[in-house]
C-alpha positions in Angstrom: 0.0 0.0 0.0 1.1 3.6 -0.6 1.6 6.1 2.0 -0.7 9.0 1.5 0.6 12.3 1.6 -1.9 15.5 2.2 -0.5 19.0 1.1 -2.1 22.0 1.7 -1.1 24.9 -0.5 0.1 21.9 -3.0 -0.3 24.1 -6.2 1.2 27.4 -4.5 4.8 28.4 -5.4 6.2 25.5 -3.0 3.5 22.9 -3.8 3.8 22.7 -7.3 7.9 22.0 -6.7 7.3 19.2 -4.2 3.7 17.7 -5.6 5.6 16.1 -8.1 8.8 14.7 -6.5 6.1 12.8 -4.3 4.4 11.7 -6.8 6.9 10.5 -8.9 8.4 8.9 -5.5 5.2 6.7 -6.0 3.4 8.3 -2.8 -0.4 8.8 -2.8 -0.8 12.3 -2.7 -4.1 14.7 -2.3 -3.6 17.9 -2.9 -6.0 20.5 -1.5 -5.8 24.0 -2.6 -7.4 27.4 -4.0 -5.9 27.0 -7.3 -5.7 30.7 -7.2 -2.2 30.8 -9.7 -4.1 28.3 -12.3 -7.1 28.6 -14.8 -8.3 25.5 -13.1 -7.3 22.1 -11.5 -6.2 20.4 -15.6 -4.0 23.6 -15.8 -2.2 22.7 -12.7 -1.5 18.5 -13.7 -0.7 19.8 -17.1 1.7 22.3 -16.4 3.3 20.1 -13.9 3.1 17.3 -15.4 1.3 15.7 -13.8 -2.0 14.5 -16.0 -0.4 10.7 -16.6 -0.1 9.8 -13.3 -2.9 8.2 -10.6 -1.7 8.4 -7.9 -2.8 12.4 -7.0 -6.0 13.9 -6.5 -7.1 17.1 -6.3 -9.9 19.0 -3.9 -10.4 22.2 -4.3 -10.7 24.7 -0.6 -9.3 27.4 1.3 -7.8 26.7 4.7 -9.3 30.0 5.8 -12.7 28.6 5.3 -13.7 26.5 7.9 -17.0 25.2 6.2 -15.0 24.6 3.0 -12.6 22.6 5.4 -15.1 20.9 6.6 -17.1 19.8 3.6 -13.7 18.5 2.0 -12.7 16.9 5.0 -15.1 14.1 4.7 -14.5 14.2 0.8 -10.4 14.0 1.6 -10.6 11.0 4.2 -13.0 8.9 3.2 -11.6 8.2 -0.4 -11.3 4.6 -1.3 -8.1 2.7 -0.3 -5.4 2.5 -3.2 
């Protein structure tokens, strides 16, 4: 089984350096984010590319929103085993 990594901020400046080295390190990585620096989530896995592999998934939320934390929460943990 893979480990699963969660970064917040994974598409910021930082994220979008060290999303990829964990994914290509064959971690299980979710990725939750505003996506503010992207057109939208494709954007992001294509410009990184990122778009051929399974192992990431992407939810999109603002830390600073605790209903938005919250709602993803449930969405975040209770994903299916990979």
């Amino acid at each position: 089984m893979r480990k699963k990594i969660l970064v917040s901020g994974g598409a910021g400046y930082v994220g979008s350096v060290l999303v990829p080295k964990l994914v290509e390190k064959g971690y299980q990585v979710r990725v939750f984010d505003t996506f503010w620096f992207w057109k939208n989530k494709d954007e992001f896995l294509e410009k990184t590319n990122l778009k051929e592999f399974n192992n990431i998934e992407l939810f999109k939320g603002d830390l600073r929103d605790y209903e938005e934390c919250r709602n993803n929460k449930m969405r975040i943990y209770n994903q299916e085993e990979t």
